[in-house]
C-alpha positions in Angstrom: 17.5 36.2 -23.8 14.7 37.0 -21.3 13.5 35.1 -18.1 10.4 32.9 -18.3 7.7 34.1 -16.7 4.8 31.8 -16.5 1.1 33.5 -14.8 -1.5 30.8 -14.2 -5.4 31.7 -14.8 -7.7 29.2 -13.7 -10.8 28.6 -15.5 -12.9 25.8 -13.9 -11.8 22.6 -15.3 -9.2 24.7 -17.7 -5.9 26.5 -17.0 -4.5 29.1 -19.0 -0.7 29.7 -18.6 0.5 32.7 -20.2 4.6 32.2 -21.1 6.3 35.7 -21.5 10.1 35.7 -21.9 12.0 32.5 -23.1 11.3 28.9 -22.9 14.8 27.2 -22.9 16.0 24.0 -21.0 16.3 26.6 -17.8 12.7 26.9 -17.2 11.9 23.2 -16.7 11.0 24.4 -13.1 8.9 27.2 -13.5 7.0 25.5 -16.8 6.6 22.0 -14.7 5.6 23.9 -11.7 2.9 26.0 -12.9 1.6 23.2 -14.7 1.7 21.0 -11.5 -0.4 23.6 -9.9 -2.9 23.9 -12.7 -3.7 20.3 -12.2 -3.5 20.3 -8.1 -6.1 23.4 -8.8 -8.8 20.4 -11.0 -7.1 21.3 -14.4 -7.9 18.9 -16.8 -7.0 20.5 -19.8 -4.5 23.5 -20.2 -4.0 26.2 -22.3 -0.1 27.1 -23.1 -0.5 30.7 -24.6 2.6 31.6 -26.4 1.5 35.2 -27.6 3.8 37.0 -25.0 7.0 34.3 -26.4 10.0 35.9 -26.9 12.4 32.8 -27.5 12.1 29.1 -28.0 15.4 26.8 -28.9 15.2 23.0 -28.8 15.7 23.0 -24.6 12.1 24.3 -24.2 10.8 22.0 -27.3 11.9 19.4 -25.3 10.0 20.8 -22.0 7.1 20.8 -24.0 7.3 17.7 -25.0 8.1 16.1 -21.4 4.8 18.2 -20.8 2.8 16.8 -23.0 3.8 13.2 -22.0 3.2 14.2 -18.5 -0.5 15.3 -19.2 -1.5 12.4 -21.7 -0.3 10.2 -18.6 -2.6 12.0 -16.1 -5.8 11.6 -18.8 -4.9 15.7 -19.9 -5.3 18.1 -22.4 -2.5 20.2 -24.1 -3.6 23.6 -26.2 -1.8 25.9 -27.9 -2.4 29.7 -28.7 -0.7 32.8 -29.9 1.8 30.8 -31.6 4.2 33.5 -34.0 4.6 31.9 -37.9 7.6 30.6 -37.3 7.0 28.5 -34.2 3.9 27.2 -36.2 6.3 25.8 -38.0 8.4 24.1 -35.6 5.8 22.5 -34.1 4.8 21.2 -37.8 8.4 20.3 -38.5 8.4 18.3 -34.8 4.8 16.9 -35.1 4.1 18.6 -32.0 0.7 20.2 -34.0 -0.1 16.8 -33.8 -0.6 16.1 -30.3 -1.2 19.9 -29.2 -3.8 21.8 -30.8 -3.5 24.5 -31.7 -5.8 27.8 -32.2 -5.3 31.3 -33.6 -6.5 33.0 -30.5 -8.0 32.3 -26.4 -11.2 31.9 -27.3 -10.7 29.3 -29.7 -8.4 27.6 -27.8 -10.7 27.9 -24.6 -13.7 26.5 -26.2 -11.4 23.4 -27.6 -10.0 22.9 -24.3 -13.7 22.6 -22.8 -15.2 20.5 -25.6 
């Protein structure tokens, strides 16, 4: 397993974090605190772009999901990107597709995130 690295790119009214490494129950500060700073930067919509992922196990499902109830509380926007195959299909097999989009590349994702 790999440290999470989380780089924040703002965008106007849309924040792009870019998750290398792993996403486990360990990077509930670094995932929560990027995101925090997103939305303290006018975020209302951000993009979680998983194409640099190494790692996911149910710690960092759970992150994203404490996420996700954290931005539909604030009137936010999830979207997801540069998901692999198989964490496609986690987040069909937890419903998560159904409250975070999610788009086959940025550019997709961006323009969903601004609509």
């Amino acid at each position: 397993m790999s440290a999470t690295v989380i780089e924040l790119d703002q965008d106007g009214a849309a924040s792009i974090l870019r998750i290398k490494g792993d996403i486990t129950s360990a990077s509930e500060a670094d995932l929560m605190a990027a995101y925090g700073l997103a939305v303290e930067n006018g975020a209302t919509a951000v993009i979680l772009d998983f194409s640099e992922l190494e790692y996911m196990n149910s710690g960092g499902i759970g992150l994203l999901v404490t996420l996700l109830v954290r931005a539909q509380r604030s009137g936010g926007k999830l979207v997801a990107t540069g998901l692999s195959e198989h964490y496609r299909q986690i987040f069909e097999l937890t419903r998560l597709d159904e409250a975070i989009e999610i788009h086959d590349d940025a550019d997709a994702a961006m323009a969903a995130a601004t609509a």
